[in-house]
N, C-alpha and C positions, 0 to 999 in steps of 0.2 A: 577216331574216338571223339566225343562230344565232351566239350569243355562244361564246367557246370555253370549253373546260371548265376549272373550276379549278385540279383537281388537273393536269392537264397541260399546264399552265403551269408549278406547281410544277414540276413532274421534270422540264421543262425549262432551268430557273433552275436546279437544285439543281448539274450537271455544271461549270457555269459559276463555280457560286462556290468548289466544289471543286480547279477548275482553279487559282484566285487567289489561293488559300490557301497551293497546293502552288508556286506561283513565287515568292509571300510566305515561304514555307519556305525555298526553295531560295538565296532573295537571302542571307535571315542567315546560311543555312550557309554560302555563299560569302566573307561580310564575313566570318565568326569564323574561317575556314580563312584565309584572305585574311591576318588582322591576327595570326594566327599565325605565318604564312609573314617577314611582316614581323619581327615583335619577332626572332623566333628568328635573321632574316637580321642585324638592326641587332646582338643581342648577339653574333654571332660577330664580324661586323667590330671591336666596339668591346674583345672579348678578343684578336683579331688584334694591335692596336696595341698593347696592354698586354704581346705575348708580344713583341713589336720593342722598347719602351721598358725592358722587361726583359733583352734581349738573348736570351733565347732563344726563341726560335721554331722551327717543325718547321726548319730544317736547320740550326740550332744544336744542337737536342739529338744527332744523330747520331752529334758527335762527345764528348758523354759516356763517358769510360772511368778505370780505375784504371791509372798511370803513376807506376812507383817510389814504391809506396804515398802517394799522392797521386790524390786523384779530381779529374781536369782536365774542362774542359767546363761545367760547371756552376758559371758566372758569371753570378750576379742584379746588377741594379744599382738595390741598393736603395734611393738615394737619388732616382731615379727613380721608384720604384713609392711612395714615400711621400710626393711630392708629391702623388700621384694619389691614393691614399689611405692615412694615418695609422694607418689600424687594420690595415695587414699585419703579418703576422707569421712570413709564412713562404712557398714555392712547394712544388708536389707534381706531378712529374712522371711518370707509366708508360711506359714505351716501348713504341711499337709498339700506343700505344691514344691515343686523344681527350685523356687525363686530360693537361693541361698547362696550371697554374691558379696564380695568386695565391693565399694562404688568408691571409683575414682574421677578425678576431676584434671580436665588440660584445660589447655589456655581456648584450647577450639574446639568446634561437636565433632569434629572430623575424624579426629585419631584413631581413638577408640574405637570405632563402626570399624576397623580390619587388625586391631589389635589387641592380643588379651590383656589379663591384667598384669601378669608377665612381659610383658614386651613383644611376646611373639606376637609373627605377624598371623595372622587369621581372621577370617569369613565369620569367625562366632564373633569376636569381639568382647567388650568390657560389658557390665554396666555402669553409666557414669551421670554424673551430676551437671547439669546445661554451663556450659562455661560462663555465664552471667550471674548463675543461683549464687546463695548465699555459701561457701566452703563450710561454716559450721553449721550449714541445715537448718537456722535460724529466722531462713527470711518469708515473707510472706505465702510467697507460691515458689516450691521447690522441685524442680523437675528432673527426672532423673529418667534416661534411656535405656534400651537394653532390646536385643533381638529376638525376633520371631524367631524361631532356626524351628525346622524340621523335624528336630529329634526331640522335640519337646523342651528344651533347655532354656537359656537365658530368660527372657520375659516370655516365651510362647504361652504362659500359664497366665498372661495377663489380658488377654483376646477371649479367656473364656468368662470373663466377668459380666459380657452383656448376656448372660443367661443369670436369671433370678433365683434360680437354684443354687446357680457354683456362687453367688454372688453372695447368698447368704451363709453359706456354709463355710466362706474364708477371709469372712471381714477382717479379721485380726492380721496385722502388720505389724513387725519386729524393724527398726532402725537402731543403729548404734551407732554412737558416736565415741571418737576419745572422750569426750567432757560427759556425754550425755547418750541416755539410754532410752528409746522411744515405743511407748504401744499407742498404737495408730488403728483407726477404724474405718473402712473403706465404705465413704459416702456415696459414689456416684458413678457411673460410668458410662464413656458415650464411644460411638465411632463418628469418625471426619476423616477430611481432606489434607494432605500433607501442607495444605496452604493454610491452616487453621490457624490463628491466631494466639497461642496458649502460653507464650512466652513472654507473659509481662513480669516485673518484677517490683517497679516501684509503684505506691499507692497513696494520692495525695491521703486520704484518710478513709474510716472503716466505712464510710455509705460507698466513696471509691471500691474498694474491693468487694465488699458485697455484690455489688451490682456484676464486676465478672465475673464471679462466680455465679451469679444468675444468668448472663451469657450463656454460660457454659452448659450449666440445667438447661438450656432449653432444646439441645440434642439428646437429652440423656437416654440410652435405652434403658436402666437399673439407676434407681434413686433412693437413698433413703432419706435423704435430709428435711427434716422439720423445719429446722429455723437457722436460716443463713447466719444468723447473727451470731451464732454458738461456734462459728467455724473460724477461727482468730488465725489458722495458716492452710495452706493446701500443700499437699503430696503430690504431685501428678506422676505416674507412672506410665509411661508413651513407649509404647512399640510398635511395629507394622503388622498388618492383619490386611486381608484377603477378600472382605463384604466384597469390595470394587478396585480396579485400578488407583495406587496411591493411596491407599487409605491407613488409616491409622487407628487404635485403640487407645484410650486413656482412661487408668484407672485412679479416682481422687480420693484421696482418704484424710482425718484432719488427727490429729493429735490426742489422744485421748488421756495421758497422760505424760510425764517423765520422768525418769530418773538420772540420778546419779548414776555414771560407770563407775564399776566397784574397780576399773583399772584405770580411772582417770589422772590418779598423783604416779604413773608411768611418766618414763621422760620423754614420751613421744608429743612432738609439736606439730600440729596442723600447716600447712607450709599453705600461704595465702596466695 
């Protein structure tokens, strides 16, 4: 009897381990999509209850409006959200987009980018205020982070501002503070480089600042600003977005008015 050949054994084996490879392949892809699907489902519900113990959730805010110069509707209950966590400093509302957030503030930018506002640990993350900014929202240029994610959530609604359509149709920004209640109008919007320079904070005086925010104007893809000189602070809203490797979206908006929180004489104290 003739023994069989070797090599055609080989190429018969070889299909086979090819096959076990690619189901071994296809298992991980399945877990990492799988534990993706997860996280991203656990931190929505666990910002759900944060927007209830806040009191405003999607048909809370609806009723946001200005009433005999008074902005009604936007009632935080901040001794609520500071049980839950200490380091808020603020809420950031858009209408008529995803963005409806807690913004918290640590001593580093670091934290936050894997942890909610909860404490859990997670890939979505917080949104939070640059550990340099001003804690009551007060200072010149205030910048505040928050993640692209996949599912449309945290900041992903803030990459869609260099289009001039989405850019007009959602100028309007809700901030809150304990002390102070902010509607905001979004001036400008550019993409760049994670190496961009965006984090200044001190300004010897107003030609000083003007001028970086002329900096800044000179990427913009969406602009509305007339006259620098009207812009007495900056908002910057910065997430990651996809144009190219490392880049970045920043959306600027300036103050357009304030108000008093109608929950300010709460006993909640801003912890510096």
């Amino acid at each position: 009897m003739k023994g069989s050949k070797p090599g055609k054994s080989k190429r018969s084996i070889l299909p086979m381990i090819l096959i076990a490879i690619g189901a071994v392949c296809l298992i991980v892809a399945l877990a990492i999509a799988g534990f993706k699907v997860f996280e991203y489902t656990d931190a929505s519900g666990r910002y759900e209850k944060i927007e209830e113990a806040a009191g405003i959730d999607a048909s809370t805010q609806q009723n946001i409006k200005v009433v005999e110069e008074e902005l009604v509707g936007l009632d935080i209950d901040w001794d609520a959200l500071k049980t839950i966590n200490p380091q808020v400093v603020g809420w950031i509302l858009i209408p008529d987009t995803k963005v409806n957030y807690p913004i918290v503030q640590a001593d580093d930018n670091a934290y936050y980018l894997d942890h909610l506002f909860d404490g859990s640990s997670s890939k979505v993350g917080a949104i939070f205020l640059d550990a340099e900014s001003d804690s009551l929202l007060n200072g010149k240029n205030n910048i505040i982070y928050g993640h692209n994610m996949n599912d449309g959530s945290m900041f992903a609604d803030i990459t869609r501002y260099v289009d001039s359509s989405y850019f007009d149709q959602h100028r309007t920004i809700y901030i809150a503070t304990p002390e102070m209640n902010y509607q905001l109008e979004a001036q400008f919007a550019f993409v760049c480089d994670a190496g961009t320079q965006i984090a200044q904070f001190d300004f010897s005086d107003d030609e000083h600042f003007a001028n970086f925010i002329d900096g800044l104007l000179q990427g913009a893809s969406v602009s509305r600003v007339e006259d620098i000189s009207q812009i007495d602070s900056l908002f910057c809203l910065a997430t990651c977005s996809y144009q190219y490797y490392d880049a970045r979206t920043i959306l600027c908006a300036s103050v357009v008015r304030g108000y008093e929180s109608t929950k300010s004489q709460n006993t909640y104290d801003v912890e510096n």
